[in-house]
N, C-alpha and C positions, 0 to 999 in steps of 0.2 A: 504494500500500500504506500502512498506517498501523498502527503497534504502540501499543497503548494502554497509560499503567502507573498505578498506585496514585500522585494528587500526593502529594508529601512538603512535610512544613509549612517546608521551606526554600524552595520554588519548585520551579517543574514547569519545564521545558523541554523545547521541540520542536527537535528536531536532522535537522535537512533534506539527505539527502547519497546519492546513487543508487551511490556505491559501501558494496556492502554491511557490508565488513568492514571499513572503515574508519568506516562508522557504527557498528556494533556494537561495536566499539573505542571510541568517543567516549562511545556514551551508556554503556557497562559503565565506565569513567574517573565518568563525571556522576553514577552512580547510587553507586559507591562514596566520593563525597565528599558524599551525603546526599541528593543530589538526585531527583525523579519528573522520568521521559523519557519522551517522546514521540516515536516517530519516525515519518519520511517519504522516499519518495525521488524527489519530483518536485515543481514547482509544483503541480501541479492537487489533488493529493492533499493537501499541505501545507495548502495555503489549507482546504479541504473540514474537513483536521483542527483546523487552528487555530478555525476558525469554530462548529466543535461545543464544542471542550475550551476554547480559550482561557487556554491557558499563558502563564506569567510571561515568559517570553523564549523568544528563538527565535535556534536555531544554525543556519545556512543555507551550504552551499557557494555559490560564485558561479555556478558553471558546472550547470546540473543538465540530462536530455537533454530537455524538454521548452520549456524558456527561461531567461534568461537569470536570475539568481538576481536581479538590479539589478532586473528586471524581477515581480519577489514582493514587496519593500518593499511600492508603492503598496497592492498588494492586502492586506498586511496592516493597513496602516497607516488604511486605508478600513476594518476592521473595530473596529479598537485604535488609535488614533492616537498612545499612548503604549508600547506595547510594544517594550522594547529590541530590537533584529536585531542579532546579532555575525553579519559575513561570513567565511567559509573560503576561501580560495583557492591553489593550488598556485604560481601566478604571482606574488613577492614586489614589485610594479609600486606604489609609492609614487602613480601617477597612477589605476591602479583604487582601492586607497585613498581619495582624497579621492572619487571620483565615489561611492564607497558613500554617505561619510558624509555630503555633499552631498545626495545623496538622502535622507537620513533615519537610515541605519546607526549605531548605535551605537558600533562600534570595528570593526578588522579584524584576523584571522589569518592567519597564513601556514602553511600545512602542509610539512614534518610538525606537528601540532600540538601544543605545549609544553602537556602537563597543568597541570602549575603553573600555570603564565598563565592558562590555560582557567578554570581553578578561580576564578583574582582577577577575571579579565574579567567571568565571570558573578557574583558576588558583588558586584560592583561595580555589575552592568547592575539586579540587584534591590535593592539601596540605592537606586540612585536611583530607579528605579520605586517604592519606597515612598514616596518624599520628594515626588515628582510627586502621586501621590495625595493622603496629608495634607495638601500643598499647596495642593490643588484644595478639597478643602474646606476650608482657611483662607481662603483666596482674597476669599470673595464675603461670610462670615459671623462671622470671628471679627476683634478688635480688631487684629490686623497687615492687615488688609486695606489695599491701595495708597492712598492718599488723593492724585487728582489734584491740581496746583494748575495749569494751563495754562487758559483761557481757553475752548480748542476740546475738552479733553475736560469741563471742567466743564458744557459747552452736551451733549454725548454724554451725562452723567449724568444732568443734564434729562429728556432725551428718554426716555431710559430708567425713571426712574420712573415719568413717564406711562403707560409701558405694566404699572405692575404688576398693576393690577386687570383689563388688556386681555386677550382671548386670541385677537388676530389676528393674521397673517400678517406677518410682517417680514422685510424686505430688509435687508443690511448690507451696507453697500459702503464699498472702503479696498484698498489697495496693501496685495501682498503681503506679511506680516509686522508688519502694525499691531495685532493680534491678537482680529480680526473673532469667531475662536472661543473665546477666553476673552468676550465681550462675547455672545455665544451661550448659552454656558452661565451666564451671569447673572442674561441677561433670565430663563431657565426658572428659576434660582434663589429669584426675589422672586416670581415667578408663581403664579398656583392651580394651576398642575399640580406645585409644583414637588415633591411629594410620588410624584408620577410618574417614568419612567427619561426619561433626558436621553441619545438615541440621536443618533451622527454619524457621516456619509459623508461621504468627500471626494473629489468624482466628478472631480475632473484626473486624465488620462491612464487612466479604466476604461472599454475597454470595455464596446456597448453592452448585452451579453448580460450582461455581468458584473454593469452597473449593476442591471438587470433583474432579475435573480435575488437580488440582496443587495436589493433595493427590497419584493419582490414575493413573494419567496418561489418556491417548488415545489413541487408532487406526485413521489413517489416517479416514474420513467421517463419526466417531462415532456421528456429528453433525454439523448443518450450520456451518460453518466455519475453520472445523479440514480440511486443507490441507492436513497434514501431521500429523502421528504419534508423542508423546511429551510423553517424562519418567516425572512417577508421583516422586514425592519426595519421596516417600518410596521405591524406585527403587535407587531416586540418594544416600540415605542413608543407604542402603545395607552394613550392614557390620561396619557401626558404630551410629551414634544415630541421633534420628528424635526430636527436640523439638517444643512439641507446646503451643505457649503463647495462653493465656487467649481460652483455651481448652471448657468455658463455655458458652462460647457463638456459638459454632459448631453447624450447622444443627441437628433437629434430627433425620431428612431423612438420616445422612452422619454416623451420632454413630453406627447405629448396623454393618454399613460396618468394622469403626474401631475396634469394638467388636472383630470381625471376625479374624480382621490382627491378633488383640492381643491371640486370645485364640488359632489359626489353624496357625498362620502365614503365612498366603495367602492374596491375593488378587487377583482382575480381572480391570485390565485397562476396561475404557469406550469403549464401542464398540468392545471390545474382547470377545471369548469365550472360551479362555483358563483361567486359575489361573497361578498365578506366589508365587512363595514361597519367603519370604524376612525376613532376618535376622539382628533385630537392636534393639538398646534398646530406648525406649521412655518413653522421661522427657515431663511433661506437668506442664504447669502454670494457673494459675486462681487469679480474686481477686472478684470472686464471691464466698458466701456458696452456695457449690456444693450440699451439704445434704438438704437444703433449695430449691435448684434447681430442688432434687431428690421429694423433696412432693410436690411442685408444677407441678411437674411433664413436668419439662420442661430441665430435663437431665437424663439419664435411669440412674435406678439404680445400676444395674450389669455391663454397661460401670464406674460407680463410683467406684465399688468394686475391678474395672480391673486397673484401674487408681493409683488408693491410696493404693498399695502394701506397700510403703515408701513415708511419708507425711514430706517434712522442712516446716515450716513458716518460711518467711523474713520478720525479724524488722521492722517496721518504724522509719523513721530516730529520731523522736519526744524520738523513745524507746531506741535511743544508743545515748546518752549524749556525752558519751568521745569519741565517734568517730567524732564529726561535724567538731570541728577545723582540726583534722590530715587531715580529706576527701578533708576539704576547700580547704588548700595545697595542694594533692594528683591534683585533681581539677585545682588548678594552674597551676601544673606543666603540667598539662594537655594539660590545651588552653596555653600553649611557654612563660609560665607569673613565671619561677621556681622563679624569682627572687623579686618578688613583695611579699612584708610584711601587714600581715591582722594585723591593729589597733588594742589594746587593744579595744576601744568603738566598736568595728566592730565586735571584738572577743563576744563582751557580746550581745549583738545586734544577731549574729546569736545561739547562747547557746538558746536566750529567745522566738527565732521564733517557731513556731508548725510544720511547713515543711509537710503542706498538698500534696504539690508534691514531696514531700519524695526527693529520692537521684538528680533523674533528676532539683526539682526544684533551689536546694544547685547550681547545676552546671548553670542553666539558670542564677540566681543574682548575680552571680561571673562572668560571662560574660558579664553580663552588667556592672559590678561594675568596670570592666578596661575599660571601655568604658568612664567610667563617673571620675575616677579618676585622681587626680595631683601629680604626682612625682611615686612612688615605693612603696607606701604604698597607701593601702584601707581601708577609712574610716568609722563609720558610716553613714553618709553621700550620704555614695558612695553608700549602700544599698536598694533596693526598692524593695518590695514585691506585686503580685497580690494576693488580697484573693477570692476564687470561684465563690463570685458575682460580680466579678469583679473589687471593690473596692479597690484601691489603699493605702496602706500603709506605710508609710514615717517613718523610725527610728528615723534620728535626729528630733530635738528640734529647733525651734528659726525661724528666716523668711522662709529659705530655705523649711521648709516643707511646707508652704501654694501655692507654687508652685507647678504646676505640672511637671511630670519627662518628661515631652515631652521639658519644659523649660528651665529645667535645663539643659539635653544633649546639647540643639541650645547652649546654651551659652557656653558649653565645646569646642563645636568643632570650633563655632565662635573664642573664643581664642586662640585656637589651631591654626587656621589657621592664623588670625590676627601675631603670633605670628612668622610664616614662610610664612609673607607674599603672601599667597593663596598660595603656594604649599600644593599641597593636598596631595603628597606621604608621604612629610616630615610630615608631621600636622599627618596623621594615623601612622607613626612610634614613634611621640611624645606622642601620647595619648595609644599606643602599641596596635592599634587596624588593623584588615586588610584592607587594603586600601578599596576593595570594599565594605566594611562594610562606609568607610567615603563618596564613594563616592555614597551610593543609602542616606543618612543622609543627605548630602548637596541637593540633588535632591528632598527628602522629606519636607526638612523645608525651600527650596526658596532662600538657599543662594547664594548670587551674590558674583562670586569670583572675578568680574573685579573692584569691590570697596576695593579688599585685596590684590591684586596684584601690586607690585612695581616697579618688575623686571620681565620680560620674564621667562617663563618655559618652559623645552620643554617635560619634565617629564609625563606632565600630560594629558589625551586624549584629545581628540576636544570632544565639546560637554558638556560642564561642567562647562562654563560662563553662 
């Protein structure tokens, strides 16, 4: 099912949740605090609607009865790969938590769901979606753009203006989180299409029907569920460039189709019996050996040889030494923190890490690390690392590290709040973090704010004692 509404110039949101009345509750809460809803009460339908409307964010229960709500991320994220997801869940499990936002999620709830919070969460989730975007087009064109100084990306920049006047077919390859698709939407940037839309999939974990249908498009009844007719992505990319992340992991049912686009520049929607002719150039990504792929015989050959006309590899962050600091900053300025100062200890502290989550991970420990910081500067300290098995790795030296960082946060924000007397807006502007980042943290570790409270508030939602 899908309720269609009027957006409103504050952001639209799609609110995903198969119990009825507690949807109708949620979005009638969204719609009187200004917002346009959209609702749904399943994956299949959700996806269907996001893909048509394409709302600002997306409210999604975990559990919904067609799969598993973890399992709707990828597919939206293969449409919108910046659209906030807040998750709902009845199960308050600090470990479904991380696996949300691991995957991609924006934040988590717990139901019954605190309007108040709801209101900052999403007000929050479209701040940064705005920022993201301005972003994006800072990025590549205005005077803040990144200026490498490392060696190995300077040799990437190379390569890359070579290809401005180019409009063939490019490989990128690089370990995940080097940021293979910011260097995607670049090359389209300086390109002759770049006046064209700059369209991206990201086929990890899509089925192969799924890929197919987001690729290729439909005819109205090409199968259970096709209502209606849907333009495949090589259709909305006509005319300027299709990029596809991690390209290796693609059906092989789906390759020879793309074969096809590439060598005749056709295609045929599902359930059509026409061909359609389409004009675009396409960048693909991988951080899989493709050649490797190719003897195992689990990616054709001659789609490799289609693909890798023009191959960059992207660095690891581990391989650009003089970049880490300027990024950190870069990074700063990023998450609204221009003016926060990285500690000399904190400077050598990230120089000495390995950065198995490459660029992404540099951004994740700095968002924590203003979380966890005192004053305008970031300490060592203030640094913490996951290493792949999980295990938790502490910078500093001395008691603080035999703690764990679940501990140390309580007691930041405890202070913090102590500190402004249980106002919680003040206490997230003192620690410069977004409020509803303070207020799913107080709801996580149990803090009672009527033992921090001295004075009336009126700032702060109900629901939060």
């Amino acid at each position: 099912m899908g309720v269609l509404a009027t957006p409103d110039k504050l952001g639209t949101i799609l609110v995903v949740e198969d119990d009825a009345a507690l949807r109708s509750g949620v979005a009638g809460a969204l719609r009187r605090l200004g917002f346009g809803v959209i609702e749904a009460d399943s994956c299949e339908s959700a996806t269907g609607i996001f893909a048509a409307s394409r709302p600002d964010v997306v409210l999604t229960d975990l559990c919904l009865p067609d799969g598993d709500g973890l399992a709707l991320l990828p597919r939206l994220h293969a449409i919108d790969a910046h659209v906030p997801v807040l998750m709902m869940t009845g199960y308050g499990s600090i470990d479904l938590a991380v696996r949300a936002v691991k995957q991609g999620a924006e934040n988590f709830l717990t139901k019954p769901v605190d309007i108040g919070v709801l209101g900052a969460f999403v007000k929050d989730a479209l701040e940064r979606r705005r920022r993201i975007r301005s972003g994006t087009r800072r990025k590549f064109t205005g005077p803040r753009t990144f200026e490498p100084r490392s060696a190995a990306m300077q040799r990437v920049d190379a390569q890359v203006e070579k290809l401005r006047d180019a409009d063939c077919t490019v490989l990128l390859f690089g370990e995940t989180g080097t940021g293979k698709s910011m260097l995607a939407r670049r090359i389209h940037a300086i390109g002759a299409r770049r006046s064209g839309p700059f369209v991206d999939i990201n086929c990890a974990g899509l089925t192969k029907d799924f890929v197919e249908t987001e690729l290729f498009g439909h005819e109205r009844g090409a199968f259970t569920g096709a209502h209606g007719a849907k333009r495949g992505l090589l259709d909305v990319a006509n005319g300027g460039t299709l990029f596809l992340d991690e390209i290796g992991d693609i059906d092989m049912q789906v390759q020879p189709k793309l074969l096809k686009v590439l060598e005749e520049r056709r295609f045929r929607p599902m359930g059509d019996v026409r061909e359609r002719s389409v004009d675009l150039r396409l960048i693909v990504a991988t951080h899989h050996d493709l050649l490797q792929a190719v003897a195992q015989k689990t990616f054709r050959a001659d789609l490799y040889y289609r693909v890798s006309t023009i191959s960059v590899t992207m660095p690891s962050l581990r391989d650009r030494h003089e970049d880490i600091v300027p990024l950190a900053y870069h990074f700063l300025e990023d998450l609204g923190a221009s003016d926060v100062e990285l500690g000399p200890d904190a400077r050598r502290v990230l120089l000495g890490h390995d950065w198995p989550g490459n660029l992404r991970e540099l951004k994740n420990v700095l968002e924590r690390a203003l979380l966890l910081r005192s004053g305008d500067v970031v300490r060592a300290g203030d640094l913490h690392f996951d290493t792949p098995s999980g295990a938790r790795l502490t910078p500093s030296s001395g008691p603080a590290s035999s703690r764990t960082l679940s501990e140390v946060e309580r007691e930041h924000i405890q202070s913090a709040l102590a500190a402004e007397q249980g106002r919680v807006e003040a206490a997230a502007r003192r620690l410069g973090i977004p409020r509803s980042t303070m207020y799913q943290r107080i709801k996580d570790y149990g803090i009672r704010l009527s033992k921090l409270r001295k004075t009336e508030s009126g700032s702060d939602p109900p629901g939060t004692s």
